[in-house]
C-alpha positions in Angstrom: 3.2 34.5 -16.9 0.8 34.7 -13.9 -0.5 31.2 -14.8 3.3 29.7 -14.2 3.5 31.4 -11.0 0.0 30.0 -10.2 1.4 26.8 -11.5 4.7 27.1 -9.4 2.4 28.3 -6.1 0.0 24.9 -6.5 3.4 23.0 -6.6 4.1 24.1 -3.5 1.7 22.8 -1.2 1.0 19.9 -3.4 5.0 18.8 -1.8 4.7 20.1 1.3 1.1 17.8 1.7 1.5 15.7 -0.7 -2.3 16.1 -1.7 -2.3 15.1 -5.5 -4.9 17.4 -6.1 -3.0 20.5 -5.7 -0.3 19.0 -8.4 -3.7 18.1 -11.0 -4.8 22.2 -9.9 -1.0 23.2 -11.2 -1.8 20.9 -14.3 -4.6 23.1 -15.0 -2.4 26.4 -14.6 -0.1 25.3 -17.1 -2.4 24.5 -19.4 -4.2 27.8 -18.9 -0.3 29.0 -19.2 -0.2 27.6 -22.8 -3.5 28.7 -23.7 -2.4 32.4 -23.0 1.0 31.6 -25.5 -1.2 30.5 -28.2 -3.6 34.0 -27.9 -6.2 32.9 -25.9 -8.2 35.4 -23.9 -8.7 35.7 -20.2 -12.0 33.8 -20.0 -10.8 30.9 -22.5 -7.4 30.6 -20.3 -9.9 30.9 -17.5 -12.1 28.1 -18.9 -9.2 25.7 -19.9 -7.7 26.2 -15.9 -11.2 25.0 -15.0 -11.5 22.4 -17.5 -8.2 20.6 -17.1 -8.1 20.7 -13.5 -11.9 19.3 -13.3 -11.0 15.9 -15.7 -7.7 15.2 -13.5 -9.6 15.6 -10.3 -12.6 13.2 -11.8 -9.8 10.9 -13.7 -6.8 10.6 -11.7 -8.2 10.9 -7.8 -10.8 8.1 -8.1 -8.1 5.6 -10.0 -5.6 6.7 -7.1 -8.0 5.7 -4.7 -9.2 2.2 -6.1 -4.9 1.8 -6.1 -4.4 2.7 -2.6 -7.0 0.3 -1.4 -5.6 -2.7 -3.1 -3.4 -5.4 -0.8 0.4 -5.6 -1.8 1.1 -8.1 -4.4 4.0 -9.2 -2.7 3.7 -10.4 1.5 6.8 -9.5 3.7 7.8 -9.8 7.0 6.0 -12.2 9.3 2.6 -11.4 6.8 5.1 -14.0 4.6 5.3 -16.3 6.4 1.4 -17.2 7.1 0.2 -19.9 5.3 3.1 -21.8 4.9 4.1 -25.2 5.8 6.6 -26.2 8.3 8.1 -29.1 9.6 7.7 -30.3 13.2 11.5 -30.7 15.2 10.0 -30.9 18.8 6.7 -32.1 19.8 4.4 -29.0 19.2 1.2 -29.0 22.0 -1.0 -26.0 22.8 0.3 -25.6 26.2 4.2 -25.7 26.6 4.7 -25.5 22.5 7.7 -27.3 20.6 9.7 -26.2 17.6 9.3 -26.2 13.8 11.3 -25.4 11.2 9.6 -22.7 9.2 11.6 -20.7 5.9 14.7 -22.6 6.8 14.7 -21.0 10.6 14.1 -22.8 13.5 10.8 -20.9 15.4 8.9 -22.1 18.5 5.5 -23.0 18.4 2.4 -23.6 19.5 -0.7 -25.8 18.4 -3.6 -23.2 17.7 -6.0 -26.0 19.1 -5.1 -26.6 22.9 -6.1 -30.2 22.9 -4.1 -31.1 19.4 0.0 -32.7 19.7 2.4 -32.7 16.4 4.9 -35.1 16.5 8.6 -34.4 14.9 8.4 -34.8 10.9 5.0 -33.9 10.8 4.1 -31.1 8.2 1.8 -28.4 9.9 0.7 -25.1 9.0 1.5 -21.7 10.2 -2.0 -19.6 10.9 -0.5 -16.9 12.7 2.8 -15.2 14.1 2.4 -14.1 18.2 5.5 -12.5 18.7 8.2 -15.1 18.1 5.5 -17.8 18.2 4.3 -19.6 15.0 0.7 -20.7 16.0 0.1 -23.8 13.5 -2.6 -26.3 12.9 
């Protein structure tokens, strides 16, 4: 019984932080929990806690980590929208800008070299988003 209410107690903080580790530590109470049902003694129960809780730490937390540092598979927002083409409406300079059409919108932009002019129909590409500015090349 005391392992479930250690259980229950790890549970606790492991929502209130959410710091996995706390929910692998509750892992290990209930399996300390079920080694108590099946007539282990204190040091066995004691040992399993230890045990469980050690592999889910040295399992879980490094493939948790590796996931966490990984990009997103899928782009959104203005992150979307770098890279892809667009088609010139208004002469685009570096100084004054023009207008493309990028995703089906209409956008101003700007030539990311100060020197370079697009002229309308020409396909350019979008480097960077400044505010409501497609920079393109």
């Amino acid at each position: 019984m005391w392992w479930l209410i250690a259980a229950v107690g790890l549970g606790i903080p492991l929502v209130v932080t959410a710091m996995p580790e706390f929910g692998m530590l509750a892992v290990g109470a209930v399996a300390g929990a079920v080694t108590a049902a099946v007539g282990g003694g204190l040091v066995p129960q004691f040992l399993v806690f230890v045990g469980v809780s050690v592999a889910l730490i040295a399992v879980v937390r490094p493939l948790a980590n590796r996931h966490r540092r990984q990009s997103p598979a899928l782009a959104s927002g203005i992150d979307a929208l770098k890279g892809r083409s667009a088609t010139v409406l208004e002469r685009v300079d570096g100084g004054a800008g023009g207008r493309i059409k990028l995703a089906g919108e209409v956008w101003s932009a700007r030539a990311l070299d100060g020197d370079q002019v697009y002229e309308p129909g020409r396909t350019v590409d979008v480097v960077a988003i400044e505010g409501a500015t497609a920079v393109v090349i």
